[in-house]
VMD Tcl script that draws the C-alpha trace (Angstrom):
set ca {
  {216.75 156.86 32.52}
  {214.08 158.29 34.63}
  {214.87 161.62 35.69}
  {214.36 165.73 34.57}
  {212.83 168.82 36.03}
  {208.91 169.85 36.41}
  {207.82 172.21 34.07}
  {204.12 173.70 33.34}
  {202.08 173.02 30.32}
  {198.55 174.63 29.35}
  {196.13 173.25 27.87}
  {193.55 175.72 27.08}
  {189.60 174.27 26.63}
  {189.28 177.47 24.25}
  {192.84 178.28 22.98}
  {193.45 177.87 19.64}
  {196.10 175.65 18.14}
  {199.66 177.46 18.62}
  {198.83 180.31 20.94}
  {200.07 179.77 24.34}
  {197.94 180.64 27.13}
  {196.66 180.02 30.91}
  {194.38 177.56 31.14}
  {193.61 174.35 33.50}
  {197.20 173.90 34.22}
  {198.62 170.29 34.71}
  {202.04 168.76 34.93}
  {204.32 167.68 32.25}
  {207.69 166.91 31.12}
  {209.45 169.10 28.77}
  {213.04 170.66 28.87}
  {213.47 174.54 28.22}
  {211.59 177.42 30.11}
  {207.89 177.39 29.67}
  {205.59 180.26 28.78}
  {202.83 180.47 31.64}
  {200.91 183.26 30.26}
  {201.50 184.00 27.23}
  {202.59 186.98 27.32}
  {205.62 188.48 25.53}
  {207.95 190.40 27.38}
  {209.68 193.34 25.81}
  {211.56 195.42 28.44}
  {209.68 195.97 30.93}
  {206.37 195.87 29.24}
  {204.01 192.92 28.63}
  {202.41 192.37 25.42}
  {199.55 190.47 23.63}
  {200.01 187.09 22.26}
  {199.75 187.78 18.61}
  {196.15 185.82 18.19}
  {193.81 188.12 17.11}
  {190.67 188.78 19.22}
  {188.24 188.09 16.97}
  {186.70 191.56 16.35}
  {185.53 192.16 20.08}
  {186.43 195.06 22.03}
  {188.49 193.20 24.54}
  {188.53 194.51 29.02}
  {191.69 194.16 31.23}
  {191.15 193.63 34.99}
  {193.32 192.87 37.82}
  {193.48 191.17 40.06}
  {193.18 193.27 43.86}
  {195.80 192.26 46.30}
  {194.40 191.75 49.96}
  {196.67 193.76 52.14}
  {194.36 196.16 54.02}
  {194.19 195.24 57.77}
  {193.66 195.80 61.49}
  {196.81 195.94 61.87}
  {200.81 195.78 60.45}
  {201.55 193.22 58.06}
  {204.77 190.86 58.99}
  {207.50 190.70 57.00}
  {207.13 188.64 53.93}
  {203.15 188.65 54.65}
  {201.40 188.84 51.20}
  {197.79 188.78 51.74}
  {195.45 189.42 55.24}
  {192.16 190.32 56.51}
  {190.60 193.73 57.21}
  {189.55 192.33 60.73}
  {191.10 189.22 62.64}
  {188.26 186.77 61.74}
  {188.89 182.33 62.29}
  {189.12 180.82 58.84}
  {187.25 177.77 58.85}
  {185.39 174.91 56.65}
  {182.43 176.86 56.06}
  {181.25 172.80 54.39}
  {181.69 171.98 58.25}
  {183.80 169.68 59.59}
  {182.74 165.51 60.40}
  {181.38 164.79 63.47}
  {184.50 162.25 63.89}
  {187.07 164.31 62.44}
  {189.74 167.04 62.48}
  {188.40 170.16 63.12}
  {190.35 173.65 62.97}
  {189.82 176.75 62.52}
  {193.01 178.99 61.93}
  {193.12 183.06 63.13}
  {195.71 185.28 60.95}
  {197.78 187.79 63.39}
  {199.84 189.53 60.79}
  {203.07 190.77 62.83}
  {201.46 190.90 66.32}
  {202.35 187.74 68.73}
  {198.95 187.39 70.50}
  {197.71 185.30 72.37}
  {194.33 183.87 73.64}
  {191.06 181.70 73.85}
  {188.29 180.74 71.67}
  {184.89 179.74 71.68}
  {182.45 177.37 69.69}
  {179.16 179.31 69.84}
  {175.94 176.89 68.68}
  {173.91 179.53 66.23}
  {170.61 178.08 66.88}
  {170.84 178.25 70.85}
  {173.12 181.32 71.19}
  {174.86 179.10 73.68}
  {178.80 178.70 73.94}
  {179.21 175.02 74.18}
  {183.07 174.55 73.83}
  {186.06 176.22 74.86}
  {190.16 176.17 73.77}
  {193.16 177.83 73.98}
  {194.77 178.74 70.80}
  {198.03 177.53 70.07}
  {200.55 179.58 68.40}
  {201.67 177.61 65.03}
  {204.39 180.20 63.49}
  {204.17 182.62 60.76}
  {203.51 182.18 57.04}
  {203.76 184.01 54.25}
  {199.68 184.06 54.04}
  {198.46 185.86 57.17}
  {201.58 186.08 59.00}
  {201.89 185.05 62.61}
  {199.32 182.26 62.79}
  {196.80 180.50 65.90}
  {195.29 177.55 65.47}
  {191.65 176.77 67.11}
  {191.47 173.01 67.60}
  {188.00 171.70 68.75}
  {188.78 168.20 67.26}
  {186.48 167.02 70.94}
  {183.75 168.87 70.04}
  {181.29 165.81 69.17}
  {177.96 167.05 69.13}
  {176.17 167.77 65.67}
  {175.07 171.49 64.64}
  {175.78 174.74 63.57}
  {178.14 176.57 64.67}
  {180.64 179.63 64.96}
  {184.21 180.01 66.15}
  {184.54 183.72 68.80}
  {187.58 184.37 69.11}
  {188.68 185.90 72.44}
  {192.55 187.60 71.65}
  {194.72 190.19 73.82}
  {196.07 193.14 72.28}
  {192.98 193.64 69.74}
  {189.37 194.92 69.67}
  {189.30 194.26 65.38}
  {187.95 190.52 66.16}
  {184.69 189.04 64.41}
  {183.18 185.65 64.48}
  {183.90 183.14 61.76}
  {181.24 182.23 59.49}
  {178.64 179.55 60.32}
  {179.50 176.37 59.93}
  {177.65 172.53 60.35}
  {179.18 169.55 62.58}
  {177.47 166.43 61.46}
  {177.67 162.31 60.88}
  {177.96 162.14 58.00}
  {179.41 165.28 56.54}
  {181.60 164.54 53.95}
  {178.90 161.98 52.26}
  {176.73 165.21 52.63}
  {178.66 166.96 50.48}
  {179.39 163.87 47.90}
  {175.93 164.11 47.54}
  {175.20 167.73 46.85}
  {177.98 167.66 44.30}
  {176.51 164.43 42.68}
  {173.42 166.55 42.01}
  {175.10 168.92 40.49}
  {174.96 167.18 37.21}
  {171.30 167.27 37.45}
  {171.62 170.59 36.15}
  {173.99 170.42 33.76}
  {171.37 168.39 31.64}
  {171.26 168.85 28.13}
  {168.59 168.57 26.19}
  {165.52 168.35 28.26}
  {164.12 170.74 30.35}
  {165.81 171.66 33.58}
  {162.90 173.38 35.62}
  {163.96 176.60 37.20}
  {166.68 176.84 34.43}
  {165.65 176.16 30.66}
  {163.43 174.63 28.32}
  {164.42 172.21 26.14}
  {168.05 172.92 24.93}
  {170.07 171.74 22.07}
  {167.44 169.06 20.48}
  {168.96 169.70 17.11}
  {172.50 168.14 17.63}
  {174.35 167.95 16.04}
  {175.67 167.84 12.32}
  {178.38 165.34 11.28}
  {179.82 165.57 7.96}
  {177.17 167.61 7.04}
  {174.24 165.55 7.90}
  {172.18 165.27 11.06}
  {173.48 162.63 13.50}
  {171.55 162.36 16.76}
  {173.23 163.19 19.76}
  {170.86 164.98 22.23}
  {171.34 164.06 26.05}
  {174.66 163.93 28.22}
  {175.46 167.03 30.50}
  {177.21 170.11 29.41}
  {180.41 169.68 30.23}
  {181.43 173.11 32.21}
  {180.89 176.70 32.23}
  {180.17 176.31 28.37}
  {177.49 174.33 26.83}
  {180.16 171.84 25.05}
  {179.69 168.28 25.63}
  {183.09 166.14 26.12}
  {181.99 162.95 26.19}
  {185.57 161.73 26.83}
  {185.69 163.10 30.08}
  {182.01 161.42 31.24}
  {183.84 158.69 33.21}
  {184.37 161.51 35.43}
  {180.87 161.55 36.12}
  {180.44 158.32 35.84}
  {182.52 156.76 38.33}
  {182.34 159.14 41.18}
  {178.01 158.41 40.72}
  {178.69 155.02 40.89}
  {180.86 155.05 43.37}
  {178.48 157.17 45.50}
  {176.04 154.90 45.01}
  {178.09 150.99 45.49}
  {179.81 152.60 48.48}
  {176.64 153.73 50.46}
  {173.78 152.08 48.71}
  {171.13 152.22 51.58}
  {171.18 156.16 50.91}
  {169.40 155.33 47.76}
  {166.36 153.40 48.97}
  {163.84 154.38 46.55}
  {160.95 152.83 43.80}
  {163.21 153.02 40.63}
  {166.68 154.10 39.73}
  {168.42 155.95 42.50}
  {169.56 159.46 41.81}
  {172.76 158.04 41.44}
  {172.41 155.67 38.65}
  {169.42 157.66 37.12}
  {171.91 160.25 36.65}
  {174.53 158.07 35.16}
  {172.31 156.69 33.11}
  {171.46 159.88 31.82}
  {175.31 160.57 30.65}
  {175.47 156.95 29.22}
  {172.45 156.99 26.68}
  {174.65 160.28 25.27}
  {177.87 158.45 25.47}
  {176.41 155.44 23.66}
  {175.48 157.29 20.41}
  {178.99 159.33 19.88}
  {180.87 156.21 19.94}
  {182.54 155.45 16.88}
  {183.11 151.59 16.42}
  {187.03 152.05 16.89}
  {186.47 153.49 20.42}
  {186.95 157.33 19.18}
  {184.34 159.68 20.88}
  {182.67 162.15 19.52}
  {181.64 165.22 21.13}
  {178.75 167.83 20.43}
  {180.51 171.50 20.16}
  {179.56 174.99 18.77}
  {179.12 175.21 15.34}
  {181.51 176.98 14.67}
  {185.40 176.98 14.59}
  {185.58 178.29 17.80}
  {183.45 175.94 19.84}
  {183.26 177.93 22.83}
  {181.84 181.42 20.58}
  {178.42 180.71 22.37}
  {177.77 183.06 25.67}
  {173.80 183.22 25.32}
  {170.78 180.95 26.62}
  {171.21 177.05 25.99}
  {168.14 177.03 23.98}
  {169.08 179.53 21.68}
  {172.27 178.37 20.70}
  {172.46 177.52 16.68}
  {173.01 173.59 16.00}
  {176.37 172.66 16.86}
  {178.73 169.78 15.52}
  {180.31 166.45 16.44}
  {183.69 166.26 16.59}
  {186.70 163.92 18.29}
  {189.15 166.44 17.70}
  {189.56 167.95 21.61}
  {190.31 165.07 23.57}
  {188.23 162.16 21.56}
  {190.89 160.03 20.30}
  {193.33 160.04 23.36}
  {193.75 155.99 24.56}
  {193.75 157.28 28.45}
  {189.94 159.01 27.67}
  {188.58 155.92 25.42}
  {189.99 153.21 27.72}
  {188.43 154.80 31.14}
  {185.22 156.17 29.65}
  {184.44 152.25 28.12}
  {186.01 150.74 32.19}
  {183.19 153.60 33.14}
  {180.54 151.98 31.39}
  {181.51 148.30 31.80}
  {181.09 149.59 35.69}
  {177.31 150.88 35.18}
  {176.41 148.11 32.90}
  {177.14 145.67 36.16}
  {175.88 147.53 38.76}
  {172.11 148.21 36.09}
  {172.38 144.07 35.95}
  {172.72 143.45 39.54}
  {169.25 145.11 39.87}
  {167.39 143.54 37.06}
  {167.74 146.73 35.05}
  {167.13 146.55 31.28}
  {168.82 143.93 30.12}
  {168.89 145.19 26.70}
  {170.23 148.73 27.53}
  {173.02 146.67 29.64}
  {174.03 145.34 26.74}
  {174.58 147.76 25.00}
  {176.86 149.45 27.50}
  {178.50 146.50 27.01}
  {179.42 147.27 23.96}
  {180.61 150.66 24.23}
  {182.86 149.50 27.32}
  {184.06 146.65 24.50}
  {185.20 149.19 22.37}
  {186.97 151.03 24.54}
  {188.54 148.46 25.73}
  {189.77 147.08 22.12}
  {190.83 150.58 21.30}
  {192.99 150.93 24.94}
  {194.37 147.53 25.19}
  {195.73 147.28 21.00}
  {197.67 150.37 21.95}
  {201.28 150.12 21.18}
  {202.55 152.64 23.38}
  {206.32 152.50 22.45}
  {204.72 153.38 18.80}
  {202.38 155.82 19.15}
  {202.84 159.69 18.44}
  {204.10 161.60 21.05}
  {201.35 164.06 21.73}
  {199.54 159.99 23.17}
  {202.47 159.15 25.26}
  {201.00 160.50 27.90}
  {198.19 158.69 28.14}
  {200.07 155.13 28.91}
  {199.39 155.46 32.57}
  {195.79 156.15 32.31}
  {195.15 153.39 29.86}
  {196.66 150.57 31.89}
  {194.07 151.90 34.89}
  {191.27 151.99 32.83}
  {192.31 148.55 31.19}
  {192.57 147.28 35.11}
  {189.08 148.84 35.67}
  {187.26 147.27 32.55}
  {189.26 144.26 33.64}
  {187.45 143.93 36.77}
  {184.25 144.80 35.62}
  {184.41 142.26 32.64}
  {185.17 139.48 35.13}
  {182.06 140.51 37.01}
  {180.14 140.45 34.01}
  {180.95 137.58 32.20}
  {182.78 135.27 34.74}
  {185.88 134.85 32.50}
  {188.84 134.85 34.88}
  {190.83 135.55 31.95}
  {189.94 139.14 32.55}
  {192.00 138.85 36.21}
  {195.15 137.40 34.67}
  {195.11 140.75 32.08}
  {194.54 142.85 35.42}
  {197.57 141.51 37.07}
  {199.34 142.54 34.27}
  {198.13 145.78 34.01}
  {198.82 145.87 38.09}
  {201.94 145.42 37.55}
  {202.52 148.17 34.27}
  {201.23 150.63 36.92}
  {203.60 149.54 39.53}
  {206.33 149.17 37.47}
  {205.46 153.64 36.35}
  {206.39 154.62 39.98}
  {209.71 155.93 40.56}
  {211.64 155.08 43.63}
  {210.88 158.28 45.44}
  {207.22 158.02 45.00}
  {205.18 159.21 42.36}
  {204.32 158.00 38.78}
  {204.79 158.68 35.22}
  {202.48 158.89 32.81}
  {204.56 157.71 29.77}
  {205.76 154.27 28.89}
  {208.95 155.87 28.86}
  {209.13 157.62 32.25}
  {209.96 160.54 31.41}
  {206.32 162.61 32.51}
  {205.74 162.68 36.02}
  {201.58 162.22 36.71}
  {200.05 164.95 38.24}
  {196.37 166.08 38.93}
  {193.38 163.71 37.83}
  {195.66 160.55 37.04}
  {193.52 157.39 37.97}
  {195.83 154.78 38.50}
  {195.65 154.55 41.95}
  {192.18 154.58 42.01}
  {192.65 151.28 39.90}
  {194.97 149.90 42.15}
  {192.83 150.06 45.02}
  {189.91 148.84 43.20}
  {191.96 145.64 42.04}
  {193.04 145.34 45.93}
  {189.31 145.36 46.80}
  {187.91 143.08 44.64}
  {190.98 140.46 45.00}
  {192.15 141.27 48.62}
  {193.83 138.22 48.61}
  {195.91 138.84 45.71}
  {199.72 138.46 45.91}
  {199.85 141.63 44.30}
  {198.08 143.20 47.13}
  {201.15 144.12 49.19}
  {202.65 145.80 46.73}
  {199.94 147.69 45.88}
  {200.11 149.00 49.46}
  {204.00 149.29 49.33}
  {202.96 151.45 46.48}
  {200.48 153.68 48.42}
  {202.70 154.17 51.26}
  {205.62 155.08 48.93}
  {202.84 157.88 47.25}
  {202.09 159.55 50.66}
  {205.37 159.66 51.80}
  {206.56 161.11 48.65}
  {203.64 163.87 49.37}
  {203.08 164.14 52.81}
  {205.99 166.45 53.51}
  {204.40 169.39 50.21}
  {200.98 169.05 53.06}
  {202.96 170.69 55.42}
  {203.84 174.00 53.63}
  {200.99 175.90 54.94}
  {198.82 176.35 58.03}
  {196.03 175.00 55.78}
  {197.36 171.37 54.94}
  {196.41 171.26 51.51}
  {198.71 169.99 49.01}
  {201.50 171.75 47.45}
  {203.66 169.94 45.31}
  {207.45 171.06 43.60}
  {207.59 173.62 40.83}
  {209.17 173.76 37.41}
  {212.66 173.19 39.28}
  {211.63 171.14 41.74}
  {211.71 173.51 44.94}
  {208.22 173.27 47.03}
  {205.52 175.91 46.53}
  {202.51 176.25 48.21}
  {200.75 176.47 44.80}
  {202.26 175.12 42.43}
  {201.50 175.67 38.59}
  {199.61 172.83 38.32}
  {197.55 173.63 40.95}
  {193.53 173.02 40.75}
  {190.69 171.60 42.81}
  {190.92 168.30 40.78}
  {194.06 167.88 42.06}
  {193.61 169.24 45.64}
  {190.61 166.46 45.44}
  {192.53 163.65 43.91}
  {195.19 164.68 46.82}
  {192.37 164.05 49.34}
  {191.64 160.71 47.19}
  {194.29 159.10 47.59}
  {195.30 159.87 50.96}
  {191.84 158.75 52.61}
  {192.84 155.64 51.07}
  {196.60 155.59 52.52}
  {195.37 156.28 55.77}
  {192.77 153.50 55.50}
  {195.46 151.07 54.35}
  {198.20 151.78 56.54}
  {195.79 152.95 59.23}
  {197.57 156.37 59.56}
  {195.49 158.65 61.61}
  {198.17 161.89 59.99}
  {196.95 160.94 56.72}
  {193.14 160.73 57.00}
  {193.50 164.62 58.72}
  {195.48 165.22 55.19}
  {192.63 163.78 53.42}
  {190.38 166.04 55.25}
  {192.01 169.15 54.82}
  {191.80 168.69 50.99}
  {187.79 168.86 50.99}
  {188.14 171.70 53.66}
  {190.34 174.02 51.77}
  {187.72 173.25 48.73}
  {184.78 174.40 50.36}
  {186.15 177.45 52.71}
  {189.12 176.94 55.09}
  {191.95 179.04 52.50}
  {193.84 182.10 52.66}
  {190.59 183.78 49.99}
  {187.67 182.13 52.78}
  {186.09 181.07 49.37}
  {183.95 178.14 49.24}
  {184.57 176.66 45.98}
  {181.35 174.76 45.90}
  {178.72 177.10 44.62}
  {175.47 177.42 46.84}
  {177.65 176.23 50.25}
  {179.26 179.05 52.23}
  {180.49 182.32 50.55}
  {181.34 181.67 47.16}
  {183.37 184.21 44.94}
  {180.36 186.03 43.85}
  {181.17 185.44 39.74}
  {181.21 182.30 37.87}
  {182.02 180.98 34.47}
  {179.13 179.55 33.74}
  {176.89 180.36 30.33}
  {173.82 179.14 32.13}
  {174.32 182.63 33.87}
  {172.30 183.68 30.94}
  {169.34 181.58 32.41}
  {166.84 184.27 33.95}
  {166.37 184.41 37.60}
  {170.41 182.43 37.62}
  {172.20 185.70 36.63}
  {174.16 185.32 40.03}
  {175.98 182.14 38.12}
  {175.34 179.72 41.20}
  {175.06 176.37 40.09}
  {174.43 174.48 43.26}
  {176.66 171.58 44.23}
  {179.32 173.10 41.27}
  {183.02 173.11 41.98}
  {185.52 175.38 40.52}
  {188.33 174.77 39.13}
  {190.18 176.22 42.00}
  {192.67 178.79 43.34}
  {195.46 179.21 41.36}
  {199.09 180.21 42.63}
  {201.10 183.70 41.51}
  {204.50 183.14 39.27}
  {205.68 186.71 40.10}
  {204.65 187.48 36.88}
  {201.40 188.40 34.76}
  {199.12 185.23 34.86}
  {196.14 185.12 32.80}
  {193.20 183.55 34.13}
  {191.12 183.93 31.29}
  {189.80 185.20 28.40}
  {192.46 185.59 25.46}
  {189.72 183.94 23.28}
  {187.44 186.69 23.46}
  {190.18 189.48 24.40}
  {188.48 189.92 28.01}
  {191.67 189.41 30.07}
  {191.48 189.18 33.85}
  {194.86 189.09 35.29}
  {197.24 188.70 38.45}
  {199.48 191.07 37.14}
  {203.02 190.32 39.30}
  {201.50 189.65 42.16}
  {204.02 187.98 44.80}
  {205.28 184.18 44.55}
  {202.17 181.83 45.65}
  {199.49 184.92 46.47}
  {195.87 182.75 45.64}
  {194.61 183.79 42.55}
  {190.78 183.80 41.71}
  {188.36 186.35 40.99}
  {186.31 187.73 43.51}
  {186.12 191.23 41.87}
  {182.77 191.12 40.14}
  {179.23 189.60 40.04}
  {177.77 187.09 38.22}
  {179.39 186.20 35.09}
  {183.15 186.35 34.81}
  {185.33 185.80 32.11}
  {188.18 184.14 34.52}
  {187.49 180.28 33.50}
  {190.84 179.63 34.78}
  {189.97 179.93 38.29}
  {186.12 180.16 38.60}
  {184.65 177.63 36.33}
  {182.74 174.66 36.70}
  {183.66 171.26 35.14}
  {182.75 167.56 34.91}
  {186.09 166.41 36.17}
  {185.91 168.80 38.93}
  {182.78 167.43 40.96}
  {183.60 163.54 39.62}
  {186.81 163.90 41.73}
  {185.31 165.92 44.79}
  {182.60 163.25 45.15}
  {185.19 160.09 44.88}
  {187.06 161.79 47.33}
  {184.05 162.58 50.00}
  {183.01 159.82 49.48}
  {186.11 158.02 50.25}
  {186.77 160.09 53.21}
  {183.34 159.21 54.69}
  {184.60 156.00 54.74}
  {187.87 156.59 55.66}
  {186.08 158.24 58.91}
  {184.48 154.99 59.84}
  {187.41 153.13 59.51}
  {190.44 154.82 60.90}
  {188.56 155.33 64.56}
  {187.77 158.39 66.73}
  {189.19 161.08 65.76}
}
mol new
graphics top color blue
foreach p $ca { graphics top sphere $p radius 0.5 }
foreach p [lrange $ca 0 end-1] q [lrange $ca 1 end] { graphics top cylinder $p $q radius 0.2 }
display resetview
């Protein structure tokens, strides 16, 4: 029987094996109270997880609370601004979209006007009213500035024009533009420009990491692919990541990438691929190029002066969800290289890394396997639907499209009556964050949009949203909450993270396209604006866009003239939400701690405290499967703009 309560688990990129910590939460199943932090608690005292840290003289640092303002707080009000300043998408907002700004009043009832100011001409050029929207626990009593009409592109600022208050300043600058959100799914796609590894990245380092790696004790090349995050690791099993949201950039809006040669796009892809192809194994198992030693993550220097690292499959390398999408990834590429008149010899090889995935993925017996794989079941049927596709394309067998029905209807047949899906056979694990199984449905609906199975799959989407739509309306901001541990709705949940504020925006781009719901697409939108400014910090998660945090977790902070950590295009994991009790956001690893130390329910968590490099990888790193879901879901808004009409 399907059925249980939500609970956290952590799984910690630098934890080791049986110490609990904070890391990039997501959602699973499990009965019995779960340990967010931790953390030990004796009395009234919190203590260190027994791990040891490694001989370093570890730091503690809290995190501030934001409660000094212009004026009294409401009751209940948990964060606010020294001055009443209009929160808005410092990305900018489409030229066909939503567009709000929102003005924090703490426990005043005020009332009054607005204008949009173009920063080029100094020249108001729209005018409102702002409409009174109720309190909140962020910010109190709460206007909204809606200049959804204003239609012209730019640059621009929201004045605020309030009674009862002097303590008013401008919002920060802002673009209006045509094609905004396929702006920005660009600038993130180049981000993995400079996550290159070995090769020069000009600007940033010489030639990094041209010894790796060592496997079984003897040099195995695997030099190329991008480092993976804010550490120098390279997870191959999360390339498809990468992978799809490039290609997807590029099939989706291919006269953007006009050029003699590969487009960015696909150049970049490639890039990851000629990596992925040599840390295959021929079962499908993935290797990945780590630190040398047993902790992986130990390095915090240059890239080029790291010692020669390792291959190993032992951090994600061997899960069926991982294997199965990164070989539908590179069935994808090898396609879309064909369709060009590429290489044919380097598509063919592709080939056969997307072959072995697929073998590995599709011999699974998931009613067999050990429980720490259960949880891949869902993932595996998408990327089994994916290759599925893709294989047809390539090889004209329509063999391939029977298996994709059936894996259509596995993934149907994982979604509960109320709405959302499980990731075990068993359906016990409710899916939450990067899942891509409805990516895969609506990749199976476009290819075959005559399919029988095509209603269902948007019975399916509609059943998603509605499930959803209501944890969009806990906040002023519209991005997605979600239930905690016990099921009651939190603003920010424990598994919140960009990936899935992104995925969020995802998936309802394509609802609204679908069902041609107009409430939706402004859902979508607000995902990708609470990402790059409009949220209760005003911190643009993408680095180089707007005011970012002003500290990173990033190693190639080490790179001179990049001690500032900005890695342009980069997006951070994401705010994270207070438990009310201590919550780590990194580093037990090294013994640096930076904390919210009992901070209220649901106060945003990242760190904004220092400069440059912080130790706080919880909140304020970057990572592949961060930008791969931002771009799929600008770029899916983008279209979702153009299809859904004015705004």
């Amino acid at each position: 029987m399907k059925g249980g309560r939500w609970t956290s688990s952590c799984a910690s990129k630098g934890n080791p094996e049986g110490c609990e910590t904070s890391s990039r939460a997501r959602l699973s199943w499990r009965r019995g109270p779960p340990s967010r932090t931790g953390w030990r608690r004796t009395g009234s005292r919190c203590t260190w997880c027994p791990y040891e840290r490694r001989g370093r003289m570890g730091t503690l640092r809290k995190i501030r609370q934001m409660k000094e303002s212009w004026s009294e707080l409401a009751p209940g009000q948990i964060i606010a601004q020294p001055n009443l300043r209009p929160i808005v998408s410092q990305g900018g907002y489409h030229l066909e979209g939503s567009k709000q700004a929102l003005i924090w009043t703490n426990s005043q009832k005020l009332r009054g006007s607005f204008q949009v100011v173009d920063v080029e001409e100094d020249e108001v050029v729209y005018e409102g009213v702002l409409r009174d929207v109720g309190d909140h626990i962020w910010g109190g009593n709460t206007l909204i500035a809606d200049f959804s009409d204003l239609k012209a592109p730019g640059r621009y600022r929201i004045r605020p024009r309030v009674e009862g208050t002097e303590s008013l300043l401008d919002s920060f600058t802002f673009p209006i533009g045509p094609s905004l959100y396929l702006d920005l799914a660009e600038r993130g796609a180049r981000w993995f420009y400079y996550q290159r590894c070995g090769t020069e990245v000009p600007g940033w380092h010489p030639p990094c990491h041209t010894d790796d790696a060592i496997l079984d004790g003897k040099s195995y090349d695997a030099t190329g692919g991008w480092h993976d995050g804010g550490d120098y690791n390279k997870w191959s099993h999360y390339s498809y990541y990468g992978l799809f949201a490039l290609l997807e950039l590029f099939e989706a809006f291919p006269d953007r990438w006009e050029v003699d040669g590969l487009p960015y796009p696909l150049e970049e892809a490639v890039w990851e691929a000629e990596y992925v192809r040599k840390v295959q194994l021929e079962d499908g198992v993935l290797l990945s190029a780590v630190g040398g030693r047993e902790d992986p993550w130990f390095w915090e220097g240059a890239p080029e002066k790291e010692p020669t690292r390792r291959l190993s499959a032992d951090y994600g390398g061997r899960g069926y969800g991982n294997t199965t999408l990164v070989g539908a990834a590179m069935a994808r590429l090898a396609r879309v290289l064909r369709s060009l008149g590429y290489d044919e010899d380097k598509v063919q090889k592709y080939i056969k890394v997307a072959e072995r995935g697929y073998r590995r993925g599709y011999n699974a017996d998931f009613s067999e396997v050990p429980a720490g794989d259960k949880g891949s079941y869902l993932d595996t049927q998408a990327g089994l639907l994916l290759a599925d596709i893709e294989f047809e394309g390539l090889t004209g067998d329509e063999g391939y499209r029977v298996d994709a029905r059936r894996r259509v209807e596995a993934i149907l047949s994982a979604q509960d009556e109320r709405g959302f899906f499980y990731s075990d056979y068993e359906g016990t694990r409710p899916c939450r964050g990067r899942g891509f199984h409805l990516f895969a449905l609506y990749k199976f609906l476009s290819t075959y949009p005559d399919d029988p199975l095509g209603l269902k799959i948007v019975d399916a989407f509609a059943r998603w949203a509605e499930f959803w739509e209501p944890f969009a309306r806990l906040s002023h901001f519209g991005q997605m909450g979600g239930p905690d541990r016990d099921g009651r709705p939190r603003n920010l949940p424990p598994w919140t993270c960009n990936i899935h504020i992104a995925r969020a925006g995802w998936a309802m781009a394509t609802a609204a396209m679908l069902l041609d719901r107009r409430d939706y697409l402004e859902i979508a939108e607000r995902q990708i604006h609470w990402i790059v400014g409009y949220n209760p910090l005003e911190v643009s998660m993408m680095a180089g866009l707007g005011r970012g945090p002003g500290c990173y977790h990033t190693r190639l902070a080490s790179c001179e003239g990049h001690e500032d950590g900005v890695v342009p295009g980069g997006i951070l994991n994401g705010i994270e939400g207070s438990d009310g009790g201590v919550v780590e956001l990194g580093d037990r690893r090294t013994g640096n701690l930076v904390i919210g130390d009992h901070l209220p329910l649901d106060y945003p968590l990242m760190d904004m405290d220092t400069y440059g490099w912080t130790y706080a990888y919880l909140t304020n790193e970057y990572w592949v499967p961060n930008n791969g879901w931002f771009v799929l879901a600008a770029v899916q808004l983008e279209r979702a703009v153009g299809r859904c009409g004015e705004a």
